[in-house]
N, C-alpha and C positions, 0 to 999 in steps of 0.2 A: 682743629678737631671737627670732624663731619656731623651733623645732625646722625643721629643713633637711635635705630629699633630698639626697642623693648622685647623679649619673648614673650611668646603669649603660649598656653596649651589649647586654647582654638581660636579661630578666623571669625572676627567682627563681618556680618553678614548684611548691615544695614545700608541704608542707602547712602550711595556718594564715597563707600570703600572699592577700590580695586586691585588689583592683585600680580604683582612679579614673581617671575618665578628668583629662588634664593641661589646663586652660585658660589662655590666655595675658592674662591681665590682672596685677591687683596683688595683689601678697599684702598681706594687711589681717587687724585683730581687729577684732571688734564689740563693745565691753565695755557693760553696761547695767545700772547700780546701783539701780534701783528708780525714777530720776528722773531723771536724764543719761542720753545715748547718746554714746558717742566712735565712729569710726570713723578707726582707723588704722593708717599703712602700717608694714611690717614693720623701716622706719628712722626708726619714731617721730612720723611726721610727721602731724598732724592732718589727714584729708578730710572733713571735716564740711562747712564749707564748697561745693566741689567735687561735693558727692554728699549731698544735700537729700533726693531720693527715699528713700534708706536709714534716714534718721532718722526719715521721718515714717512708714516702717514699723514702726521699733520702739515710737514711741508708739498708734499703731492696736490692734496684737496682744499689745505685751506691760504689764502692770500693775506697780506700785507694790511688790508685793509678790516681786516677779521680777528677780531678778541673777543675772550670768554675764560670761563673756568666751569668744566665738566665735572660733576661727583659721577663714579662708575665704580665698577667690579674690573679689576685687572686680572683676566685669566688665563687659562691654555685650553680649549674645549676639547673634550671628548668624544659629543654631541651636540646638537643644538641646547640642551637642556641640562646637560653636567659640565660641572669643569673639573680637569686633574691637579688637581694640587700638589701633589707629591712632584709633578714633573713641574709645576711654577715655582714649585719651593727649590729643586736641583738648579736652574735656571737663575733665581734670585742670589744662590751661592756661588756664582760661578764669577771670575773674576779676569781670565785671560780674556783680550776682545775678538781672539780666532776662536774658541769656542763657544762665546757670545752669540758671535757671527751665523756659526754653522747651526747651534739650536733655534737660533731667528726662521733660519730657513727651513730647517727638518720640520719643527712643530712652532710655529710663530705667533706669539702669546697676541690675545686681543681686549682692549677695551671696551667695554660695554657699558655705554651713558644711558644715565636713568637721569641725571637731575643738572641742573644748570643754574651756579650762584650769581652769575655777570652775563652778560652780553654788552659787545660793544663799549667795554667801559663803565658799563651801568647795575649795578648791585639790582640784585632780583629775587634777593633772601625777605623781601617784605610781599612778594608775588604769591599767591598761592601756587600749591603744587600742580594743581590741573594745569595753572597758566604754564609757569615754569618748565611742564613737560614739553608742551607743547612746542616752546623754543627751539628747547633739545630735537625736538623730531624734524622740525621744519631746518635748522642748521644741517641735519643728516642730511635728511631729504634732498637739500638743494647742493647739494658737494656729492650726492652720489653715494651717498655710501648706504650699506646694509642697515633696512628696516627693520633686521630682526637678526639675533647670534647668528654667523653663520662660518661652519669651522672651518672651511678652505677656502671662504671668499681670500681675493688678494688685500682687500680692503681691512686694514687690523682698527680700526675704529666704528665700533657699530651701536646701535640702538636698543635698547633694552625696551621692550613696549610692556604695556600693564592690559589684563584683560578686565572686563567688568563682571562674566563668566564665574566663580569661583569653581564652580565643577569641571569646566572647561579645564581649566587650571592646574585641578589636582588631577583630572587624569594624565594630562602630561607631565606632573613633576613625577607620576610613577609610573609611566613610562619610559622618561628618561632617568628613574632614579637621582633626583637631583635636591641637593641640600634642601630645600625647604622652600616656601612660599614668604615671600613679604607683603603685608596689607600694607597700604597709605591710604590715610584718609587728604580725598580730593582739596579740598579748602584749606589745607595746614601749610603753615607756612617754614620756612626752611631756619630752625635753630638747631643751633651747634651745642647741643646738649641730648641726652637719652631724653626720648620724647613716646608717649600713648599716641601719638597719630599715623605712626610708623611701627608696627608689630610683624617681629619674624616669627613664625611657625617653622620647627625642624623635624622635620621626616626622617632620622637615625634608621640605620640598619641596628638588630639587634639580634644575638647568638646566647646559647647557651653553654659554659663554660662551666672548668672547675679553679677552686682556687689551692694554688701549690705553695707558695711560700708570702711570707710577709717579711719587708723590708722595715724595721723601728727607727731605721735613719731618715725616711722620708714619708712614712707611711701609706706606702704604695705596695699594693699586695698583686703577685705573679699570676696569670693564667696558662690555664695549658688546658686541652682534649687529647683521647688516645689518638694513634696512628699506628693501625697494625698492631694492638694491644701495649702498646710501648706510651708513656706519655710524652708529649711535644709543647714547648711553650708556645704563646704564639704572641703576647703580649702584657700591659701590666694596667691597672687602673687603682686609683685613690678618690675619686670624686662620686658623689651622686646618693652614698649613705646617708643616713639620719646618725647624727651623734650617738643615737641608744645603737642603734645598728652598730655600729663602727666599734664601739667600744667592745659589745657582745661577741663581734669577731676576732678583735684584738684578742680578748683574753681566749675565742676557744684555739686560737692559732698559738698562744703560748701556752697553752696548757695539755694542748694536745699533739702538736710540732716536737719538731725537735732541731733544738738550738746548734745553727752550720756555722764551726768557729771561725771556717777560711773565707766563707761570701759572709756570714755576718748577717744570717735571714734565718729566719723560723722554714724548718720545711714542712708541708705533711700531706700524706697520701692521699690519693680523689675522691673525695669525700663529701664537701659543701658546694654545691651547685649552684651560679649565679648567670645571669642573666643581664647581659650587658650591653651599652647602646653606643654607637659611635659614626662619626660622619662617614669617614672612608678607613681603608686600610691596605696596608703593604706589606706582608708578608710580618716583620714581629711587631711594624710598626704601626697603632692604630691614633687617627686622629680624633680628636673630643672625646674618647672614652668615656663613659659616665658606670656607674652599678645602677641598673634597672629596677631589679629584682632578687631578692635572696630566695632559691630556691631547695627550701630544705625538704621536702619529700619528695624531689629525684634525683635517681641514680647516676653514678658518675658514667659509668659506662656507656648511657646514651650520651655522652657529650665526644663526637669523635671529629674525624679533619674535615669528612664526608658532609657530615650537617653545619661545618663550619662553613666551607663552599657553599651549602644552601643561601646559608644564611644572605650571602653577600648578592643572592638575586633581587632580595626584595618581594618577593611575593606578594602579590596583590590579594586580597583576603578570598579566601573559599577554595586557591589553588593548592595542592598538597602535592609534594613528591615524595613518591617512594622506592626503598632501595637505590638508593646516588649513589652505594659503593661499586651498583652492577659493572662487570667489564663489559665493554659494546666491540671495541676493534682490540685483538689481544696484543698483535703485530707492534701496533704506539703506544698500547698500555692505554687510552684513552677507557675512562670511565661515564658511567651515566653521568656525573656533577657534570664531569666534563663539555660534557655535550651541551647539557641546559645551562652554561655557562655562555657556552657560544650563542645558544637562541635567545638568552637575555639579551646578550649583547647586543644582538643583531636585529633584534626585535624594533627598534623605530626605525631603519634602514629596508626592512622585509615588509611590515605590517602593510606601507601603501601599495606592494605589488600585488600583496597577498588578495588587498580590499574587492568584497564584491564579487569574488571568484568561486566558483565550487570547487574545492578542495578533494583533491583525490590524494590519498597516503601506502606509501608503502610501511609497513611497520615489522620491526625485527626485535619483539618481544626476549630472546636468550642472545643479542647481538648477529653480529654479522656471519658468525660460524656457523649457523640454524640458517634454514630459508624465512624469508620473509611474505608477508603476502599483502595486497593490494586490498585498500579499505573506503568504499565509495559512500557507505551509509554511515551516518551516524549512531553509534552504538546508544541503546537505550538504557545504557548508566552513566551519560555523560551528563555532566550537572546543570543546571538552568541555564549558566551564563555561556554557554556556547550555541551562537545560534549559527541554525541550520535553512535550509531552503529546497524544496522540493523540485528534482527534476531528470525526467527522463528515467520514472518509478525507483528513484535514488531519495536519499533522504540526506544532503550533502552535508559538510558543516562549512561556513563560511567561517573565512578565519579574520573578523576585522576588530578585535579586540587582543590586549597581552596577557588575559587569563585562557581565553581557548588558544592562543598558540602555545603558551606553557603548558596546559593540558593535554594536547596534541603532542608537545616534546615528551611527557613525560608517562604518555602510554607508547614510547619509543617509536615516533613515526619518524624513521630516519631520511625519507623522501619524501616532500611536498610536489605535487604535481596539478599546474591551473590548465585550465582553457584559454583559449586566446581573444576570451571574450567575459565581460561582466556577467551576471545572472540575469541580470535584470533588462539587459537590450537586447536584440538579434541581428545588431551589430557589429561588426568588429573592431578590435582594440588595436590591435598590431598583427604584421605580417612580422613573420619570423624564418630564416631561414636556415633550416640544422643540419648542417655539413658533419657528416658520417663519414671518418675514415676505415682503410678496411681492420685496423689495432689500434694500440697504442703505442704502437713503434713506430705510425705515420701520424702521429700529430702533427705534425711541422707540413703537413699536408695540408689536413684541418687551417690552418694558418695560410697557406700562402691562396688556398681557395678565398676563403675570409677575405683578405687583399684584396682580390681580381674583383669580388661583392661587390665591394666596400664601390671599388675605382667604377662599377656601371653605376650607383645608386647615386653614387657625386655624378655622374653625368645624367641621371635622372632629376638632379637636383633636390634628394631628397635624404635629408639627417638619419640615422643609422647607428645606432649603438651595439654591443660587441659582449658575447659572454662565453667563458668556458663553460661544457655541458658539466666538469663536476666529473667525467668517466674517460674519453677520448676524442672527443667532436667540440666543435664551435656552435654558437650559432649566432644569427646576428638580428638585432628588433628593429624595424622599423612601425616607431609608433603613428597610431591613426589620431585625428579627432574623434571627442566621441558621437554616438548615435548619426553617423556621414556613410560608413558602406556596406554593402552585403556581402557576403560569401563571396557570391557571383563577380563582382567588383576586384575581391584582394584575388580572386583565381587567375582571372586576367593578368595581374601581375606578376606572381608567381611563377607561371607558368612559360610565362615570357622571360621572365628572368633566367628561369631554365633552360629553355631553349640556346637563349643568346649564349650564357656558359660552355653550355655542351659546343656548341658551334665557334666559339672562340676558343677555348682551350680545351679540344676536345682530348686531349692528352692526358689531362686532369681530370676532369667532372664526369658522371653518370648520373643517369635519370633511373637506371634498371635498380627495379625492387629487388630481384634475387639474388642473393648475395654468390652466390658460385658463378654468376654470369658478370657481375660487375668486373672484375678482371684488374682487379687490386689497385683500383681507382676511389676517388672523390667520388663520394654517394651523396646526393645532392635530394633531400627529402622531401621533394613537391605535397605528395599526396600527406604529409605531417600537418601540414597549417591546412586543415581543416575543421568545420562543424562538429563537435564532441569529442574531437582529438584534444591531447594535453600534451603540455612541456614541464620539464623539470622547471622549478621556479626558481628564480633567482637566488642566491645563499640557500640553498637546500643543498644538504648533507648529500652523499650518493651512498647505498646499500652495498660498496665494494670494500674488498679487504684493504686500501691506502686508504679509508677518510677522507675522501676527499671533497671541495665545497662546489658547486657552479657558481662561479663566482663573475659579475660584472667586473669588463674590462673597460680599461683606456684603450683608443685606438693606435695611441703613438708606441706605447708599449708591445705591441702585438708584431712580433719578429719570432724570424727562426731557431731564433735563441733564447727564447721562453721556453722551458719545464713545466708541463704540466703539473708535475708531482711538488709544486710551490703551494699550491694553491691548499693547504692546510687549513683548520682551523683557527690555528693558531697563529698563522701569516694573514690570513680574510683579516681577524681583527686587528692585526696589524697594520695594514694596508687602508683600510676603512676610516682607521682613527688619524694618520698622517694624510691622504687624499678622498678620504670621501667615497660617498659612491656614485658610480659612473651613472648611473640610471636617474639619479634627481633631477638630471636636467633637461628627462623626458619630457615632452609636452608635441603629442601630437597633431595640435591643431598649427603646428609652423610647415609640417606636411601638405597641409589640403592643396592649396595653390599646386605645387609639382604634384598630388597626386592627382586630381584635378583632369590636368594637364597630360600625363600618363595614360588616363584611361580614355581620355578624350583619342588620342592618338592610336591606342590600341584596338578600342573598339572600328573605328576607322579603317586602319590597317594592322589586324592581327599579327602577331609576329609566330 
């Protein structure tokens, strides 16, 4: 049995505590005697079996010559900062070894080492915990593996680090919405008992509910909310009352119910309003339930599917949505929850491209059937926490925090649009180039222009990542170092870029702005990557009737038999949660050298 937290209701703040973020999987050791690998749960029970990916990491990275026993979290991440449990838990059930195999591959579960009871044969439960980690980080370290969760490394054995930060801390565990914070205190030593030196904090989602029936066989009482005036279960809880509570509702549920002879449960109409907390959930099925709050002076009526959806954001305090039943696209039936469903989602994936940019929005206040308009100032009832920055007699809002982007979702900006440049340098960030077909019936255009890019910028020797605009066009980034070029600099390139295109395939590409002269060719958008011009931003929604996302692509993927019309909401999160996003592994500064180089050449000999 593992050394075991305690719960705390707040965070020891004194000196020499630090802080993990809490992920909701299994507790597990990873022992490794030079020749075996075990993986197992904290009640003894061998996963080896179950979780294949894991072992065959430990034979990859570690040698013959290498023993230990790892304490971790055995999980399936979501994020860098949640894990799904519900998908580790279908996983753990699962027993054939070909479908083993193939969830190894789809979504391949990872272990995340925080503590270390052996090294080399040598017991290190008498070590303090500072020591201890240290082990842990430095055995990563030196076999290569991930310093920090990471959810489509190939690597399934990684590092759980602690920050000294608590603020730090918490605002990522609510941005990635993740089970909770664990404190350790530095100097404690590693016993296999519930221990005060080790405190979890749980950060629960919580909804308001009503209560429909009471089961006397188990003393577990039903929830449900309306749906379309109709009531809907959605789950059941027993835990978290006070005996006087429990009892008080016991009796008004039998005395004011009415006794179902064929389920054998008290029923009665929406009536007692409760408030309820719990880790994650799935549709009827909710993990840790707890009763919160009995909420006897509201009405049932506000408890509907609509603020159930809220609920499941998490909201960071002072952000408020209203009307989540509004319809936004009528065509998918997509509603507002719906939408700020996706920007939760998407919200630690967007937030670093958003960072530092002035934010221009289109917004479609009655949805997409209404025109929309273009919003560059920040309006002066937006609340403190969204900050703004002045420019160009605009009053922008910078969006680097997940209360002004939820903000921003839920005054309906259905299209974010940045510059190609920070606020704060005169710089630039990235050259970008937005290949414009003449519809949407020549996307496959869009695409094979994209290619022909792709094939000069590898002979430029310079990295290049790939996006759907989200309407009918590509476009492709090529990221800068920061504060390294001017205008003057990415113009040179661009333009040259253009030229070569038109001149290589000139059967494809245009340079002509006017669209009745183009001649139902590749519109190749020079004059776009400039000074005060914007692009649609990465996962930004588009203002058309199909919903559709601009979504970062893989390059290997990018063929003539891609569908635009994939690229969903509902597929982005998809796609995101099984490969990641394509844009993390930006870092302009592996550019300079070829660009460098580029412009040296160009200015020389202009093309």
């Amino acid at each position: 049995m593992p050394v075991r937290p305690s719960r705390t209701a707040s965070l020891p703040k004194e000196k020499d505590w630090v802080y993990e973020l809490k992920y909701d999987g299994y507790r597990a050791s990873l022992h490794w005697d030079g020749c075996n690998a075990y993986v197992t749960s904290k009640n003894g029970h061998n996963l080896n079996k179950q979780f294949p990916e894991i072992l065959e990491s430990v034979f990859s990275h570690f040698s013959s010559e290498d023993s230990f026993q790892l304490d971790g979290e055995l999980v399936i991440l979501e994020n860098t900062g949640k894990a799904d449990f519900y998908s580790l838990q279908s996983r753990h059930q699962l027993r054939s070894e070909r479908k083993i195999a193939s969830f190894a591959s789809a979504r391949p579960a990872a272990f995340l080492a925080f503590d270390c009871l052996s090294f080399h044969n040598q017991s290190l439960t008498d070590k303090t915990f500072e020591e201890r980690k240290k082990v842990v980080k430095n055995l990563i370290k030196c076999r290569n593996l991930p310093l920090s969760p990471e959810p489509q490394a190939a690597e399934r054995i990684q590092f759980l680090p602690y920050k000294e930060n608590l603020n730090i801390l918490l605002k990522e565990n609510q941005l990635f919405r993740s089970e909770g914070i664990v404190a350790k205190y530095l100097h404690s030593l590693y016993k296999k008992e519930r221990t005060q030196d080790w405190l979890k904090y749980k950060t629960p989602f919580t909804a308001k509910c009503f209560i429909t029936t009471y089961d006397p066989a188990n003393d577990y009482f039903e929830l449900g909310v309306f749906e379309k005036n109709e009531v809907i279960t959605i789950g059941k809880c027993a835990h978290g009352l006070s005996d006087q509570e429990k009892t008080a509702l016991i009796k008004t549920m039998k005395n004011n119910g009415k006794w179902d002879v064929s389920t054998k449960v008290y029923r009665l109409e929406p009536s007692i309003v409760v408030e309820v907390s719990y880790t994650s959930r799935k549709d009827y099925e909710w993990r840790e339930p707890r009763f919160h709050t009995l909420l006897l002076q509201h009405t049932p009526n506000l408890c509907t599917i609509e603020k159930l959806h809220i609920a499941d954001l998490r909201l960071p305090k002072g952000v408020e949505i209203t009307n989540p039943e509004k319809l936004l696209w009528p065509n998918q039936m997509v509603h507002k929850y719906n939408y700020l469903q996706y920007v939760r989602f998407i919200a630690p994936f967007i937030l670093p491209l958003l960072k530092d940019r002035a934010l221009t929005v289109i917004r479609y206040p009655h949805g997409i059937t209404e025109e929309g308009f273009f919003q560059k100032d920040c309006p002066n009832y937006a609340p403190d926490f969204v900050d703004t920055k002045a420019f160009d007699d605009n009053d922008f809002i910078v969006c680097n925090k997940l209360e002004t982007l939820l903000w921003v979702g839920n005054q309906l900006a259905l299209e974010w649009h940045i510059p190609f440049q920070r606020h704060h340098t005169e710089h630039v960030d990235e050259i970008v180039f937005d290949l414009d077909p003449p519809d949407t019936s020549h996307f496959p255009m869009a695409i094979e222009g994209a290619l022909h890019i792709k094939e000069l910028l590898t002979e430029f020797k310079l990295e290049a990542f790939v996006k759907f605009s989200g309407n009918k066009g590509i476009q492709i980034y090529v990221p800068l170092p920061e504060n390294t070029y001017s205008w003057e600099d990415t113009g040179l390139i661009t333009k040259a870029v253009g030229r070569i295109m038109t001149d290589r395939h000139s059967d494809l590409f245009t340079l002509e702005r006017r669209r009745n002269k183009r001649k139902n060719k590749l519109y190749l958008d020079i004059p776009q990557h400039a000074e005060g011009k914007t692009i649609i931003a990465p996962y930004s929604l588009r203002g058309k009737k199909d919903a559709l996302v601009a979504c970062p692509l893989f390059w290997e993927e990018l063929s003539s038999s891609i569908k635009r019309t994939l690229f969903t909401m509902e597929h982005v999160i998809e796609r995101v949660i099984q490969y990641g996003c394509p844009f993390q592994a930006m870092n302009g500064s592996r550019n300079k050298d070829a660009v460098d180089q580029l412009l040296d050449t160009l200015k020389k000999s202009p093309i």
